[in-house]
NUVO-806069 format. One record per residue (C-alpha): residue number from 1; x, y, z; residue in three letters. Coordinates in steps of 0.25 Angstrom, whole numbers. Last residue first. Layout:
N
> NUM X Y Z ALA
...
END
This chain:
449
> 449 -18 146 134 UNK
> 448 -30 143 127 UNK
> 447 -23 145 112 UNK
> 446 -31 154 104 UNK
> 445 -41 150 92 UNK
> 444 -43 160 78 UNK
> 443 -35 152 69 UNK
> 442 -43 139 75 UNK
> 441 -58 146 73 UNK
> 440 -53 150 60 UNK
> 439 -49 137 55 UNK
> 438 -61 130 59 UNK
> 437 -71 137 54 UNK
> 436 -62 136 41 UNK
> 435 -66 121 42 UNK
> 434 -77 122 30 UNK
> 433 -90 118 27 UNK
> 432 -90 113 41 UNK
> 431 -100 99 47 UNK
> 430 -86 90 48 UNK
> 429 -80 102 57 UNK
> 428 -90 101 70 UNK
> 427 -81 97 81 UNK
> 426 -69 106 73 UNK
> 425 -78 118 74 UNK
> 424 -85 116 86 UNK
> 423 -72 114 93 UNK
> 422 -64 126 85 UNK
> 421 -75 136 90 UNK
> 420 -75 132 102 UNK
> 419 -61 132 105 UNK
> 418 -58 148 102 UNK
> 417 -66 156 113 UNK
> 416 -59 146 125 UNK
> 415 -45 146 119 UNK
> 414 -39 133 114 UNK
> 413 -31 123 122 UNK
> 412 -40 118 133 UNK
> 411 -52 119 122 UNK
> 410 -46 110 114 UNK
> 409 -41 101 125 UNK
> 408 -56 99 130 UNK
> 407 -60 98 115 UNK
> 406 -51 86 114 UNK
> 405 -56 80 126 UNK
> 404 -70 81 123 UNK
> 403 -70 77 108 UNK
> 402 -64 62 114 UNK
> 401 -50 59 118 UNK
> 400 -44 45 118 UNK
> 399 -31 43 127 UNK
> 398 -21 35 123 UNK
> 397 -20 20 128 UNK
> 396 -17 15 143 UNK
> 395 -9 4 143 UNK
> 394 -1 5 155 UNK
> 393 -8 14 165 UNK
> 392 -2 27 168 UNK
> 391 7 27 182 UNK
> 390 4 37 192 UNK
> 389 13 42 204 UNK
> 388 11 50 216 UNK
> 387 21 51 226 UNK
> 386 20 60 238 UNK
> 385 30 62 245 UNK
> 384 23 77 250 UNK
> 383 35 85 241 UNK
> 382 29 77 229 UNK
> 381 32 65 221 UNK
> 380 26 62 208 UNK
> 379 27 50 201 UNK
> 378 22 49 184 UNK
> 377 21 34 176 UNK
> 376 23 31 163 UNK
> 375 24 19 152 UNK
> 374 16 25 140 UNK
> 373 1 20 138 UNK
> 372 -2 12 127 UNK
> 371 -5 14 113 UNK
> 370 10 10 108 UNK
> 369 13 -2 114 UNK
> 368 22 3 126 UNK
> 367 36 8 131 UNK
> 366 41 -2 141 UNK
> 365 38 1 158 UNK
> 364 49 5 165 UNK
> 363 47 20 164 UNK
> 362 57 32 160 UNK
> 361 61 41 168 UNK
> 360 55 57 170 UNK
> 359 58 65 182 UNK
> 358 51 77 183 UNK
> 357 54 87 194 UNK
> 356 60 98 185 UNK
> 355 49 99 177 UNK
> 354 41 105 189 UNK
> 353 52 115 193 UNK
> 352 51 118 179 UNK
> 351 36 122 179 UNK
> 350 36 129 193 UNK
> 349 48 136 186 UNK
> 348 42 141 174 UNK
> 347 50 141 162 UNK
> 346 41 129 155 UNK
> 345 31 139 159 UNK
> 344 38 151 151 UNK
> 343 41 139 139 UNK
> 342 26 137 136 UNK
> 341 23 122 132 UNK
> 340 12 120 141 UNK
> 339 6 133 140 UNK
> 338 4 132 126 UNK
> 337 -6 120 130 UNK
> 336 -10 110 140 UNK
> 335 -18 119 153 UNK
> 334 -4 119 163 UNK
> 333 -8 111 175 UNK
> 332 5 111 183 UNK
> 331 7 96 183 UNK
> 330 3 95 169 UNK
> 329 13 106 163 UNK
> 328 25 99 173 UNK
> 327 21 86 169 UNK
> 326 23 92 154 UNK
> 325 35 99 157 UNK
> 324 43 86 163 UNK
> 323 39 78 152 UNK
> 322 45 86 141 UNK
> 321 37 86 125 UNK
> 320 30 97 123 UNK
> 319 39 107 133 UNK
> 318 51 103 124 UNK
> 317 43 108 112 UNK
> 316 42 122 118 UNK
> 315 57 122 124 UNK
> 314 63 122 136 UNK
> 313 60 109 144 UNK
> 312 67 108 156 UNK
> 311 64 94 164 UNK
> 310 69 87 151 UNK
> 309 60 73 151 UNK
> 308 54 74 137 UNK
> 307 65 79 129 UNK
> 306 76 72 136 UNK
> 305 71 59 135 UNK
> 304 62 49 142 UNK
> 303 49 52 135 UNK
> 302 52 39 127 UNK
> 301 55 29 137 UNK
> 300 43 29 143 UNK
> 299 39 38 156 UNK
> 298 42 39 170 UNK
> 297 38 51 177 UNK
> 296 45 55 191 UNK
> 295 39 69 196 UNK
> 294 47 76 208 UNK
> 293 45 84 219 UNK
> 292 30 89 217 UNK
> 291 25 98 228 UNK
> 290 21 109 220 UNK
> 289 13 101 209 UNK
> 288 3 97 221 UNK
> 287 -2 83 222 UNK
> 286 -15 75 215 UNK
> 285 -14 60 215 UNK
> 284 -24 58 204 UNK
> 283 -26 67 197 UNK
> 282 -11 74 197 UNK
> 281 -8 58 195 UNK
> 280 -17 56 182 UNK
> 279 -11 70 177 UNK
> 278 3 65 179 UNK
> 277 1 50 173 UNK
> 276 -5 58 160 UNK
> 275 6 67 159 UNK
> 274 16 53 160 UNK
> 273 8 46 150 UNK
> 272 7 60 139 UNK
> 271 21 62 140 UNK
> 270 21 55 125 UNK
> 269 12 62 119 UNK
> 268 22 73 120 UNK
> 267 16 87 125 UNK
> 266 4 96 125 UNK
> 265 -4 90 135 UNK
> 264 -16 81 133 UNK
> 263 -13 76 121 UNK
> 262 -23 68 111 UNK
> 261 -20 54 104 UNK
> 260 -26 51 90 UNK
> 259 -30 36 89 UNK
> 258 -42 38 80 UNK
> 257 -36 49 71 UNK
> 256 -27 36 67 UNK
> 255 -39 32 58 UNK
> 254 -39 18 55 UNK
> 253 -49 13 45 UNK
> 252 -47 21 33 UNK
> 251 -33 15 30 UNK
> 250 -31 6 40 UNK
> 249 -16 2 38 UNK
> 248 -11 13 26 UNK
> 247 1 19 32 UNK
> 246 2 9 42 UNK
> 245 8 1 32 UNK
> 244 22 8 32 UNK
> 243 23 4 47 UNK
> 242 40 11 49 UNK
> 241 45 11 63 UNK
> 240 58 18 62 UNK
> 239 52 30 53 UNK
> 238 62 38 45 UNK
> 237 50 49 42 UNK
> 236 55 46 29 UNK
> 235 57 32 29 UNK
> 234 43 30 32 UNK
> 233 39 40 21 UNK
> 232 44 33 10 UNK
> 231 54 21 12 UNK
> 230 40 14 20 UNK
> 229 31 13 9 UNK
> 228 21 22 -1 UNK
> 227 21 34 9 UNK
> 226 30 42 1 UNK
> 225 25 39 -11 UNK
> 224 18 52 -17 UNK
> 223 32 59 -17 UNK
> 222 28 76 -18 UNK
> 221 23 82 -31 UNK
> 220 18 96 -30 UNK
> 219 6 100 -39 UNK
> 218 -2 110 -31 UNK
> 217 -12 101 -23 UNK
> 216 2 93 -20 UNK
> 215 7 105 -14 UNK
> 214 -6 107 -5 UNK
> 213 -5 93 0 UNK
> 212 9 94 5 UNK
> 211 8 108 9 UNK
> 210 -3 104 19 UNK
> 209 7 91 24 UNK
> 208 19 100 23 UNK
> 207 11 111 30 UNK
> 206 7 101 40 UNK
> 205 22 95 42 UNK
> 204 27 110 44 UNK
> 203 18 114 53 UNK
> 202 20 102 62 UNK
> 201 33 105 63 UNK
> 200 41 92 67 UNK
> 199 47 86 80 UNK
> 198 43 99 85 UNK
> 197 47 114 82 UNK
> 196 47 120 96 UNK
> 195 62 114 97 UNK
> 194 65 103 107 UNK
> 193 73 107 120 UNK
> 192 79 92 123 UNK
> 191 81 88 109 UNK
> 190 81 73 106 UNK
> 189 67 74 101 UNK
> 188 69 84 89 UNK
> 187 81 74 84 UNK
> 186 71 63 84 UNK
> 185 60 70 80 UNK
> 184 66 75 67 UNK
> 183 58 67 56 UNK
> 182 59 75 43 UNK
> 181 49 82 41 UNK
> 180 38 79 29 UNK
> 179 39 87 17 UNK
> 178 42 72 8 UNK
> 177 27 70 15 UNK
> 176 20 82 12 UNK
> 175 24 80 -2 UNK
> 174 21 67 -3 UNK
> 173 8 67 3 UNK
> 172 3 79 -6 UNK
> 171 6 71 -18 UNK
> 170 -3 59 -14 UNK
> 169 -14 69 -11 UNK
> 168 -11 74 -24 UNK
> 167 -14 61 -31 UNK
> 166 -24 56 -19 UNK
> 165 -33 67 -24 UNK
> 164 -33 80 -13 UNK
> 163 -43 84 -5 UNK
> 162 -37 96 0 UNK
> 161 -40 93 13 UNK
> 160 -37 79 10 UNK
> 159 -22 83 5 UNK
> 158 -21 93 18 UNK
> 157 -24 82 29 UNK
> 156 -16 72 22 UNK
> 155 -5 81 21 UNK
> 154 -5 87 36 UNK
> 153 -7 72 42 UNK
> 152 7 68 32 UNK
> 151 14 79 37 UNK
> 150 11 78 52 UNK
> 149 13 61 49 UNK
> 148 27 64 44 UNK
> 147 31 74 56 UNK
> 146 32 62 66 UNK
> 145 48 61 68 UNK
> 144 57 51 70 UNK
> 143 71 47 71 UNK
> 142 79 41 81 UNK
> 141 66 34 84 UNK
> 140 60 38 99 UNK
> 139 64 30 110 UNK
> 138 53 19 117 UNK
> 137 57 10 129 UNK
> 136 50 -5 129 UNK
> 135 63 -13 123 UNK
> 134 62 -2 111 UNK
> 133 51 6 108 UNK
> 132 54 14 97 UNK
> 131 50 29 93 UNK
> 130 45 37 81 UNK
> 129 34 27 80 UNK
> 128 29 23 67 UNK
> 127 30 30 53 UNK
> 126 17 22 47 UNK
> 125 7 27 59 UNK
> 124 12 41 56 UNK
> 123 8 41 44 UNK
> 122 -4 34 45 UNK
> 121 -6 44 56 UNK
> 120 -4 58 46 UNK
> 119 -14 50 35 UNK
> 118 -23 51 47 UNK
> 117 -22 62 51 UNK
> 116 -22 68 40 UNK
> 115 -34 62 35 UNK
> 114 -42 66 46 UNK
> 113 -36 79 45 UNK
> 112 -41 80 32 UNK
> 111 -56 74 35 UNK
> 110 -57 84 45 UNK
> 109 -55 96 37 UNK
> 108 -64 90 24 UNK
> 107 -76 87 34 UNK
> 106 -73 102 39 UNK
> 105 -74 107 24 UNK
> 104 -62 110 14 UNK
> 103 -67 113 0 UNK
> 102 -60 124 -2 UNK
> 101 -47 126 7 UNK
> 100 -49 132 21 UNK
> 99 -46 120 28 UNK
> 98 -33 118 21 UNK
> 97 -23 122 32 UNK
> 96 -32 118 43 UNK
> 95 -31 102 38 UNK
> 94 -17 103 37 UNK
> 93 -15 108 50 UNK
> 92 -25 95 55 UNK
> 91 -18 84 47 UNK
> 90 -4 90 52 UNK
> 89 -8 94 66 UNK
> 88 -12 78 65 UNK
> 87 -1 74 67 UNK
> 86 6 72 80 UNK
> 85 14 58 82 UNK
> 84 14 48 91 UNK
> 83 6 37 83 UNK
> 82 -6 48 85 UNK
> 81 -6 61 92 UNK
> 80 -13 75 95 UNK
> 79 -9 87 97 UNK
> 78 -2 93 110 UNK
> 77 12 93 104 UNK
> 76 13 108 107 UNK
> 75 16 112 92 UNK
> 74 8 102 85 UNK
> 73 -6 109 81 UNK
> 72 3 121 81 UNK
> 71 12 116 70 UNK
> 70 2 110 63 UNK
> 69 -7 122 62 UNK
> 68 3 132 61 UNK
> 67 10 124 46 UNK
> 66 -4 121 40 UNK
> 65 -9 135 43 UNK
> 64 3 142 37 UNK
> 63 1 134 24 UNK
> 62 -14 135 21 UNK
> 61 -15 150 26 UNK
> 60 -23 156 37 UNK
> 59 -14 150 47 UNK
> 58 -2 159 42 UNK
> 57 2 162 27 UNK
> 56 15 153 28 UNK
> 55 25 162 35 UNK
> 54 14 165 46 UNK
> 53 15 152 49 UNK
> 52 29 155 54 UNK
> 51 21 164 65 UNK
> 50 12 153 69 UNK
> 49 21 142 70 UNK
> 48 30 150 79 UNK
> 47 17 154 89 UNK
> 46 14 140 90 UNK
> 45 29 136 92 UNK
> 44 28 143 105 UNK
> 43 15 140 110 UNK
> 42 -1 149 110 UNK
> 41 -4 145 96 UNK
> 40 0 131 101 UNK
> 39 -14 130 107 UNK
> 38 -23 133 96 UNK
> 37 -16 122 87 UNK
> 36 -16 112 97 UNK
> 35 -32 113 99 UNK
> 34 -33 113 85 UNK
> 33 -26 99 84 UNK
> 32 -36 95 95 UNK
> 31 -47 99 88 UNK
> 30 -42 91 76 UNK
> 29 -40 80 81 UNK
> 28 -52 81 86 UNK
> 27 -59 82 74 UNK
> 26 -51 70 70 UNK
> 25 -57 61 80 UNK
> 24 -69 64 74 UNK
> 23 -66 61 62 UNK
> 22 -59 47 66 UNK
> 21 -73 44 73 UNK
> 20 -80 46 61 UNK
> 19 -73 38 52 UNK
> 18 -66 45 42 UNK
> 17 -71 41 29 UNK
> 16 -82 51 29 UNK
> 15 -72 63 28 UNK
> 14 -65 57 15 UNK
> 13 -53 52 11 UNK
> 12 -50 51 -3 UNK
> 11 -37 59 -2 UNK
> 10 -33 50 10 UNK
> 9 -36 36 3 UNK
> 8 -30 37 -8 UNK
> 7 -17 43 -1 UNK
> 6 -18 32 6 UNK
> 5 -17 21 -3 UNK
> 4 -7 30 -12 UNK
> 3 0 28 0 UNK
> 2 5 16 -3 UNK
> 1 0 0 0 UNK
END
């Protein structure tokens, strides 16, 4: 099987196609990417993407909105998830970009960035985890990156948009794709204060994807057979655990919108075990933060490095992705959002003090099959000698979220006369002649914080 398979299938695909739970879910998706959006306007690298956005005509425009609406959806990693990777900023930017073209109503909005999102998980799904698990302990691949499946959500969100035939949709994949990034993460991981430009640039990824399909649209050429078998895109992402096949397993049936996993906080996904261990013990063994000595946290083999256990994070990214500052954030009860990633309360000595009490080593238990719970365990010991501890329970999958919880974090991150408007507008978009409703209600929407 090659990718002319799904490339047939994508440019063909329809809103009635997608099961009706899959679209729901992808409304969601969707609130929650806006959520992120409004949020980082109020951050360091929100304020950066904005201004350079204004090199390429700015969120009014088709290229300036592709690049500020991806980079925001991901710059406080607090977007949502699948296979360990964030991409559905690029199907959703994408989608935003083109949303004022003709033609384009809310059943044709959402059906792009179910595409998208789909296409972007296939891929993902096909390049395999970026880390190995060896004799239980898991280390991260000496080279890796999760940029691709941004690109790749961002194109096939724009190519269905544009509703384009599976011979320019073809072409449009091969351009976005041979513009993909290169695969930096293992150098960006090994530093200790990490640059406020990611693993990738989200902007860039979904203006390669929205580029990609508008190119093609034009008369651009890119290599149609990238996806056709593992020396293509596989060996260009340099992927260590290669599943060629997983780029066409299911097609139609399995939607990987289904097992998308929300964050709480904006950090790593993978401190979300010992976050979750502190909140159960704040709720369950209450004690006050000022007479806290020392907090011991064992975690999985992967968080213990320096990036994630530095107990002086300094830079914007660095905030996202240290342990000690996010059990600090929680333990002081800062709302999740700009605040959270500030570098002024990162300064602040009731902050660092806090920090500086965390010890972090690495549990005994193996590394397990993904889907379950992460080994963790959280003690805190105060100046009463008192000892609380809580351990999660083994084998506890990802949390599901409803409409509920994903309006409850909407509203916790956008200001209180913007949210409305976008709720009832996203809840609602498969009855719009248009999603330019949308579009303004989001250009107009203020951070909470």
């Amino acid at each position: 099987m090659n990718a002319q398979t799904l490339v047939e299938y994508f440019s063909g695909l329809d809103y009635e196609q997608v099961p009706e739970d899959a679209m729901q879910e992808t409304k969601r998706m969707v609130l929650d990417t806006l959520g992120c959006i409004v949020s980082a306007r109020g951050t360091e690298a929100g304020r950066i993407a904005e201004r350079f956005a204004g090199l390429l005509g700015g969120a009014s425009g088709i290229a300036g909105s592709a690049y500020v609406y991806g980079r925001l959806a991901d710059a406080m990693d607090f977007n949502e998830g699948y296979g360990g990777a964030h991409f559905g900023c690029g199907a959703v930017a994408a989608a935003l970009a083109l949303a004022r073209e003709p033609g384009i109503t809310g059943k044709e909005f959402l059906t792009a960035v179910a595409a998208g999102y789909e296409l972007g998980g296939r891929i993902q799904d096909a390049m395999g985890p970026y880390y190995s698990v060896v004799d239980g302990r898991q280390s991260f691949s000496p080279v890796w990156g999760i940029a691709t499946p941004i690109v790749y959500a961002a194109v096939g969100a724009a190519a269905r948009a544009l509703r384009l035939d599976h011979a320019l949709t073809a072409q449009a994949w091969g351009l976005a794709g041979s513009n993909s990034p290169i695969p930096v993460g293992a150098k960006w991981s090994s530093s200790i204060d990490l640059p406020n430009t990611k693993y990738c640039d989200a902007g860039w990824c979904s203006l390669a994807g929205v580029t990609g399909a508008l190119s093609a649209q034009f008369g651009s050429t890119g290599i149609t057979t990238l996806l056709d078998d593992p020396g293509g895109l596989l060996r260009m992402v340099s992927s260590l655990h290669p599943a060629h096949e997983l780029l066409f397993a299911g097609l139609g049936t399995r939607w990987r919108i289904r097992d998308v996993v929300y964050k709480t906080w904006p950090c790593c996904g993978l401190l979300d075990e010992p976050m979750d261990d502190l909140l159960s013990l704040m709720q369950e063994q209450p004690f006050d933060v000022e007479t806290i000595e020392r907090i011991e946290v064992e975690v999985g083999s992967a968080i213990v490095i320096p990036r994630f256990v530095n107990t002086d994070p300094r830079t914007f990214a660095s905030l996202q992705f240290n342990l000690p500052h996010a059990l600090a954030m929680l333990l002081l009860k800062v709302p999740p959002g700009p605040e959270w990633l500030s570098a002024d309360l990162a300064r602040d000595p009731r902050v660092a003090a806090l920090r500086a009490k965390v010890i972090v080593r690495e549990h005994r238990d193996p590394w397990p099959p993904p889907g379950q719970r992460k080994p963790s365990s959280v003690r805190v010991t105060t100046k009463n000698g008192d000892r609380p501890r809580f351990s999660g329970n083994r084998g506890q999958t990802s949390k599901r979220w409803g409409d509920d919880e994903i309006v409850d974090k909407f509203r916790s991150l956008v200001a209180p006369d913007d949210d409305r408007s976008i709720i009832d507008t996203v809840m609602s978009l498969e009855t719009l002649d248009s999603p330019a409703p949308l579009l303004d209600a989001l250009q107009r929407a203020k951070p909470r914080h």
